[in-house]
C-alpha positions in Angstrom: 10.6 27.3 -13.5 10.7 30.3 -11.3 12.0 29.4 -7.9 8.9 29.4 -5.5 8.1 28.8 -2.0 6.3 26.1 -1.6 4.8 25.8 2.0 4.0 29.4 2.1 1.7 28.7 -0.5 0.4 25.7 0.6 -0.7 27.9 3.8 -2.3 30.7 1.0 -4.4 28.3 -0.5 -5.1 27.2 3.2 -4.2 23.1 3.0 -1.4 23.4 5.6 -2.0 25.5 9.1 0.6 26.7 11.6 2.7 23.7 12.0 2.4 21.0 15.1 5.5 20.9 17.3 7.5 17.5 16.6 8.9 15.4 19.0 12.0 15.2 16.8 12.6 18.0 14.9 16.4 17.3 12.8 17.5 19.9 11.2 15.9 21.6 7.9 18.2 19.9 5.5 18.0 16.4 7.0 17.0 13.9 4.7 15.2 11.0 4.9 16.9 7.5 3.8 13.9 5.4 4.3 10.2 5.6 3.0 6.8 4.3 3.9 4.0 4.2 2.1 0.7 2.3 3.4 -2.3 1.2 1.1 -5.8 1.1 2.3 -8.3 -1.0 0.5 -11.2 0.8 2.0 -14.5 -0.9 2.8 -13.1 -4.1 4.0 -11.7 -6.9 1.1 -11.6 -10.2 0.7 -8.4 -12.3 1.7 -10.0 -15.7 0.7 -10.0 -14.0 -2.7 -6.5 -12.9 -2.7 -4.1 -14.5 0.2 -5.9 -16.8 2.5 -7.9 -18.9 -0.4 -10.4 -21.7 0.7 -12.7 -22.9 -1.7 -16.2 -23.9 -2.4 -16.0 -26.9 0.4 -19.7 -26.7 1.6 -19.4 -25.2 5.9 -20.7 -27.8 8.6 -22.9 -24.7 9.6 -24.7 -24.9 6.7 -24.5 -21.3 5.6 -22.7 -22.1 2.2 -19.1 -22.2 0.7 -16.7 -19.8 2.0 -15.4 -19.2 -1.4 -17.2 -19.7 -5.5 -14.1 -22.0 -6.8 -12.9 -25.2 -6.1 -10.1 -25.7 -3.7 -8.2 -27.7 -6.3 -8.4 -24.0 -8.4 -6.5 -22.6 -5.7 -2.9 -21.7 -7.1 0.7 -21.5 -5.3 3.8 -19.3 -6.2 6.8 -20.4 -4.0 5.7 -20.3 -0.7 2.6 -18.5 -1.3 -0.9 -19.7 -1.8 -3.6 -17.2 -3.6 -7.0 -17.5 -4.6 -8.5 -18.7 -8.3 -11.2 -16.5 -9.8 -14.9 -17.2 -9.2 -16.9 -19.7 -11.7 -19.3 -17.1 -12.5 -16.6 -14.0 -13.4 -14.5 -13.1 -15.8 -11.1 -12.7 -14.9 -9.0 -10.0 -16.2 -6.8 -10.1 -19.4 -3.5 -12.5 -18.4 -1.5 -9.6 -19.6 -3.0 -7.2 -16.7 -0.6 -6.6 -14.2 -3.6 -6.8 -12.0 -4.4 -10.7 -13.1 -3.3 -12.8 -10.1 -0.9 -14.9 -12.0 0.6 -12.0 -13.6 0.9 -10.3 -10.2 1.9 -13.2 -7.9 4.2 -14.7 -10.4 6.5 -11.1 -10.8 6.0 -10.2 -6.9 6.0 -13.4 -4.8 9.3 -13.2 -4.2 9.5 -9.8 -2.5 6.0 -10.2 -0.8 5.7 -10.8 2.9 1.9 -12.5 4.1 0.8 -12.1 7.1 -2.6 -14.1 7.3 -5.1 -14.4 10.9 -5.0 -11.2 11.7 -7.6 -10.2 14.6 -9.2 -6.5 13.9 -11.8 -7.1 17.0 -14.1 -4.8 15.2 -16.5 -5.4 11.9 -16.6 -1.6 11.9 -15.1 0.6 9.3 -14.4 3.3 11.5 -12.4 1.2 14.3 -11.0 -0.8 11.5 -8.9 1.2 9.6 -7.9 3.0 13.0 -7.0 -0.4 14.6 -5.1 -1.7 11.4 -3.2 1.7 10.9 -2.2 2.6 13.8 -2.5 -0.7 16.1 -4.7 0.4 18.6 -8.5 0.3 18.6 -9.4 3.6 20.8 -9.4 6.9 19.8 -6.1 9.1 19.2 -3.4 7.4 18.1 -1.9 8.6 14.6 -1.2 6.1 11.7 1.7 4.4 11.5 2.9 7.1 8.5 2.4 10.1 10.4 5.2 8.3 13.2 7.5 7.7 10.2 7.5 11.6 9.1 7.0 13.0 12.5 11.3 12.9 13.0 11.1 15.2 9.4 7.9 17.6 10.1 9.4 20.3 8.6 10.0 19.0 5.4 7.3 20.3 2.8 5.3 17.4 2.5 6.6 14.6 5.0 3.1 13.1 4.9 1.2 13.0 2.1 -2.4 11.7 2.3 -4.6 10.2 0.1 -7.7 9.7 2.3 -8.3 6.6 5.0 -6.8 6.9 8.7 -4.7 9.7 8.4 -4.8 10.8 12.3 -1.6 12.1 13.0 -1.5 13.1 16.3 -0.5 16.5 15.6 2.9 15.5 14.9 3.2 16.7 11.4 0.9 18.8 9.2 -0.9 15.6 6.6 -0.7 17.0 3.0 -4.4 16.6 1.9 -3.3 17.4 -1.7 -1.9 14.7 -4.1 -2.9 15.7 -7.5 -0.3 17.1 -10.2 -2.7 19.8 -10.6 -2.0 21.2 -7.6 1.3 20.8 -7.2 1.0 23.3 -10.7 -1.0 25.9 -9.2 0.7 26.1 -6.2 3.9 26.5 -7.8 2.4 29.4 -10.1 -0.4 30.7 -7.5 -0.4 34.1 -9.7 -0.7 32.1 -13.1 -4.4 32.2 -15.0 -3.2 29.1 -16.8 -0.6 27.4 -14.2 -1.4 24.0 -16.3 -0.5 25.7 -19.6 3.2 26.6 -20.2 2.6 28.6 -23.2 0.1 30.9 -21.0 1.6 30.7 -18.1 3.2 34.2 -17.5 -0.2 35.4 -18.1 -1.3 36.3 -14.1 -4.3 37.8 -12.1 -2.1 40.3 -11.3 1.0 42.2 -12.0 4.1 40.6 -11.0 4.6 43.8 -8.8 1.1 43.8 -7.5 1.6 40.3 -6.4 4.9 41.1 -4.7 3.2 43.7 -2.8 0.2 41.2 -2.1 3.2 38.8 -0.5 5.3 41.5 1.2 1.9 42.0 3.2 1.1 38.5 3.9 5.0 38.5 5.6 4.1 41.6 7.8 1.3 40.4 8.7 3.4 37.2 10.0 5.6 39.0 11.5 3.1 41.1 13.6 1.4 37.8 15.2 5.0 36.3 15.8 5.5 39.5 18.3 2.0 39.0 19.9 2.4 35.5 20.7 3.3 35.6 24.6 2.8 31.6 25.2 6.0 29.6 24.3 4.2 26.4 22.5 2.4 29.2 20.6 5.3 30.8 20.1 6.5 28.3 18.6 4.3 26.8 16.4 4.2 30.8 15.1 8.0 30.3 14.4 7.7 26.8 13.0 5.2 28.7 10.4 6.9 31.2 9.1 10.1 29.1 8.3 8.2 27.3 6.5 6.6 30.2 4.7 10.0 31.3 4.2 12.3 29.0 3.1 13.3 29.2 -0.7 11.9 25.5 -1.8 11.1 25.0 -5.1 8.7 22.1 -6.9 10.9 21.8 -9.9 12.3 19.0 -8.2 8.8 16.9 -7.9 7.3 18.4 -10.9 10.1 17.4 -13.2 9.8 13.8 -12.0 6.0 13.3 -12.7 4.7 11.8 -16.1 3.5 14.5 -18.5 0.0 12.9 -17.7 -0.2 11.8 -14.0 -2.5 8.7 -14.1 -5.7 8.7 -12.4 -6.4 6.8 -8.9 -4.3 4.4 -7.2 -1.7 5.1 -10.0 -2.0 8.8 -9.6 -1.5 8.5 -6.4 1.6 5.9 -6.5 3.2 8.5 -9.3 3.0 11.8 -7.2 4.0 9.9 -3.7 7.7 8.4 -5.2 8.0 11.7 -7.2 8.2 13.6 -3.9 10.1 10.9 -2.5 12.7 11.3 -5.0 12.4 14.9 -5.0 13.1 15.1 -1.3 9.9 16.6 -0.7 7.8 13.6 1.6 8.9 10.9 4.2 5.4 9.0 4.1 2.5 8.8 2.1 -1.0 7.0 2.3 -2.7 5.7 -1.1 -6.2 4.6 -0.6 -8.4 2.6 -2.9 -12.3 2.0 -2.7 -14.8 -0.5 -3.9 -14.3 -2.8 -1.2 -17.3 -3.0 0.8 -18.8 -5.3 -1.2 -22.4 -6.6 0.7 -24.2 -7.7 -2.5 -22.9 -9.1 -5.8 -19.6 -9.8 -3.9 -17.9 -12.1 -6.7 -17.9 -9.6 -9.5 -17.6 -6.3 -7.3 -14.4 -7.8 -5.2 -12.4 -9.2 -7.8 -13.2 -5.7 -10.0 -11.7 -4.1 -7.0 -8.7 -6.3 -5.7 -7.9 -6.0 -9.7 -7.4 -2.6 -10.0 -5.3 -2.6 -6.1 -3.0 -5.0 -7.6 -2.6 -2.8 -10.9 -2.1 -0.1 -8.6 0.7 -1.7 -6.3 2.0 -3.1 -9.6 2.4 0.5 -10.9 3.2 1.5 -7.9 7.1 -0.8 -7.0 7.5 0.3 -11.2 7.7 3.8 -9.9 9.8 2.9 -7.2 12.3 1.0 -9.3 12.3 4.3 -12.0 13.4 6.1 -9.0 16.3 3.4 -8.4 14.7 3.6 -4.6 13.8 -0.2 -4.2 16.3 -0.4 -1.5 14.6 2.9 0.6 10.8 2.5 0.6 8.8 -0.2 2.4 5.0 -0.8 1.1 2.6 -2.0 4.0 -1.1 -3.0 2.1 -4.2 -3.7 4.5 -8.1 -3.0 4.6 -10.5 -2.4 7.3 -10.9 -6.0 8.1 -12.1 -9.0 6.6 -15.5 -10.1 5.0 -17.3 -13.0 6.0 -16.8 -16.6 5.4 -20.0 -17.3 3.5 -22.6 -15.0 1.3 -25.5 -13.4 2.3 -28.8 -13.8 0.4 -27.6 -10.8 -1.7 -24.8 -12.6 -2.9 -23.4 -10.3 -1.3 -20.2 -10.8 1.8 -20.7 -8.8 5.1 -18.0 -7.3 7.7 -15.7 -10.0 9.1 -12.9 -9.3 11.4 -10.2 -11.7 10.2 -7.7 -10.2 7.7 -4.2 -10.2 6.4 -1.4 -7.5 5.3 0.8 -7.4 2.5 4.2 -5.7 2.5 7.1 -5.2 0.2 9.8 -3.3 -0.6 13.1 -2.0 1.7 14.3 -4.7 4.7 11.3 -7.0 3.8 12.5 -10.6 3.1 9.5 -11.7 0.6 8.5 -15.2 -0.4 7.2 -15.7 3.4 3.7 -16.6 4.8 3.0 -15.9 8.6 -0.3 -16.7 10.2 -2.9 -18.5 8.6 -6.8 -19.4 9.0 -9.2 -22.7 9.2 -11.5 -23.9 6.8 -13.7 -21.3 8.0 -11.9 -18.6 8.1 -11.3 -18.5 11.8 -7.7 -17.1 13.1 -5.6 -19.5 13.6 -3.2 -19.5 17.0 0.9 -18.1 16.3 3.9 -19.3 18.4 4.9 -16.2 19.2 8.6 -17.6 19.2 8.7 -19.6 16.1 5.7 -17.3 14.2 4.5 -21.0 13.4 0.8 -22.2 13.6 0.4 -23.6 17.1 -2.2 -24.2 19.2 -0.8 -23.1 22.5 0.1 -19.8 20.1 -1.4 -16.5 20.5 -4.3 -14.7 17.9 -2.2 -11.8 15.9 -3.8 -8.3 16.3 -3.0 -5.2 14.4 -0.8 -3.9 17.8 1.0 -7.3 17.4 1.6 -6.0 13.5 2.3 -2.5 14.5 4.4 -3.3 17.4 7.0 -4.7 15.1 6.2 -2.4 12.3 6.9 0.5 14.6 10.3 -1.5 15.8 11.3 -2.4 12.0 10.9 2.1 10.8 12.7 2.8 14.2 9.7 4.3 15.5 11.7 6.5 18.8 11.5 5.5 22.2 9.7 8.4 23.2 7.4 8.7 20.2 6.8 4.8 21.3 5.9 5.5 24.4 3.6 8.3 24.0 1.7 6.1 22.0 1.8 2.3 23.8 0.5 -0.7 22.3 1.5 -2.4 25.9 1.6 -6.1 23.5 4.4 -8.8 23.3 7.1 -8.4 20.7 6.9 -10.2 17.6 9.8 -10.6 14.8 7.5 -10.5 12.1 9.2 -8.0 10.1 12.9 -9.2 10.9 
């Protein structure tokens, strides 16, 4: 493939602008040795359907079982407990990698649970900003964009996928995930970039197009001299390094499948490919079909099916890529959804949730946190992380304060961005 530069065409077709200043900025050939990826379920799931299981047992309220199986359906693995299917659906073949035995049984022991967490919110809005990036207000970038900002000019430290992808304008998000893309980008001049036999068949000479680039440079170079203010100056500088540099996407594009996947499998294949490519730092998959207010039962376990599949798909992609050892997987939703149906059979917003991680540092087979009968947070010891009455409720800045800690999050990215919470190991 003809050697191409990437971020300068990535600014042509307009998906990255003139580059944020970093607060680290290591050199261009730095390389990462640690990923993160997060995955969103968006909408708000169900953890009584997946982590935090309950069962039909009838509330004292009166307003109906938290759950549409018996308690004594409710399955362990290890140390882990997860949910049984509902009476009333159809579970997915036992051979799906999204089935919950198939899952829990090849995963439990490299999965970390952290149950009674506190979003403070039923919205969706403050919800995914809360669990993402740990605080509820306004402004704070997700947890990804703090793991690429040390490597913003890389060509893709943070690919995004949709969800809370704030990142504080420490490092230009990569909106742009599909193979596709990656192919048009590389051939920008190509009629047929997606066709290798009719490729070199272009909108314009190859000497036109030269002459369209050598003008695109100029013109670069003529705002770099205008620019008086320094953090303009800057940012102008910043840009045209990365316009220049000689990258090239055989790297990434050589590591795809000859048919990229579609969703949450799409996404998992294009983020480890530019892992391994050196391309990307961080990356944020995101998955709908969550908000599930009427026919809850069917819609939810439709949903946390294909997230399972996905994250499945997703650590087989990692262990292709012989990176099991470099990439950490943080999986959480907006919040929670409530303890009991509505008269839609449908579950409303709830603020009680969990996380799941995997992957690099994470010691699996572990449960922290937990919930009552009704799906009420439970107190932690912050010391021991055990249930205790005398505890503390777990909040996503409890979560991000020792996510941020376990990534090495820097002192002064830190404390630009406070979460002003006590310390807990619950990463360690």
């Amino acid at each position: 493939m003809e050697r191409r530069n990437f971020l300068r065409l990535l600014a042509g077709y307009g998906i990255a602008g003139a580059l944020p200043m970093s607060l680290c900025t290591p050199a261009w050939s730095a390389e990462a040795q640690r990923f993160l990826i997060t995955v969103n379920a968006s909408g708000g799931w169900d953890p009584t359907d997946l982590i935090d299981p309950k069962g039909n047992a009838m509330r004292a309220d009166g307003l109906g079982p938290v759950n549409h199986y018996a308690a004594s359906k409710i399955k362990s693995i290890g140390n882990l407990y997860y949910a049984a299917y509902p009476d009333d659906v159809e579970p997915p073949a036992t051979d799906s990698p999204g089935h919950l035995d198939t899952f829990f049984a090849k995963h439990h022991q490299r999965l970390l649970v952290i149950n009674g967490i506190d979003t403070q919110t039923n919205g969706h809005e403050t919800g995914t900003r809360f669990v993402w990036s740990g605080r509820l207000e306004e402004g704070y970038p997700t947890v990804a964009a703090l793991a690429a900002a040390p490597y913003a000019s890389q060509p893709m430290a943070f690919i995004s996928n949709g969800g809370y992808d704030f990142t504080g304008a420490l490092v230009a998000p990569v909106r742009t995930a599909s193979a596709g893309t990656f192919t048009s980008l590389a051939y920008p001049n190509s009629q047929y970039a997606d066709n290798p036999a009719l490729r070199a068949s272009g909108y314009f000479s190859e000497q036109s197009y030269r002459s369209v680039d050598a003008a695109r440079q100029l013109r670069l170079a003529r705002l770099q001299q205008s620019e008086t203010l320094p953090m303009r100056a800057a940012q102008m500088a910043r840009l045209a390094t990365v316009r220049s540099s000689e990258l090239e996407l055989d790297g990434l594009l050589g590591l795809l499948p000859a048919q990229v996947s579609g969703g949450l499998k799409g996404q998992a294949e294009v983020a480890i490919a530019a892992f391994a490519s050196g391309l990307a730092v961080s990356a944020n998959l995101n998955l709908g079909g969550f908000d599930t207010h009427g026919n809850h039962d069917e819609d939810q376990t439709a949903a946390l099916t294909e997230l399972l599949e996905g994250i499945d798909h997703l650590w087989e992609q990692i262990v292709l890529r012989g990176l099991q050892d470099r990439v950490t997987v943080v999986i959480g939703s907006d919040f929670g959804r409530t303890p009991f149906y509505n008269t839609g059979d449908g579950k409303d917003h709830w603020n009680i949730t969990s996380i799941m991680a995997m992957g690099a540092g994470i010691t699996g087979n572990r449960v922290i946190g937990g919930t009552d009968v009704n799906f009420e947070a439970r107190n932690l010891n912050p010391d021991t992380l055990e249930v205790h009455s005398g505890g503390i409720i777990v909040t996503p800045k409890h979560v991000h304060r020792a996510l941020r800690d376990f990534i090495g999050v820097s002192t002064e990215l830190d404390n630009l961005y406070p979460l002003n919470v006590e310390k807990l190991a619950l990463f360690a």
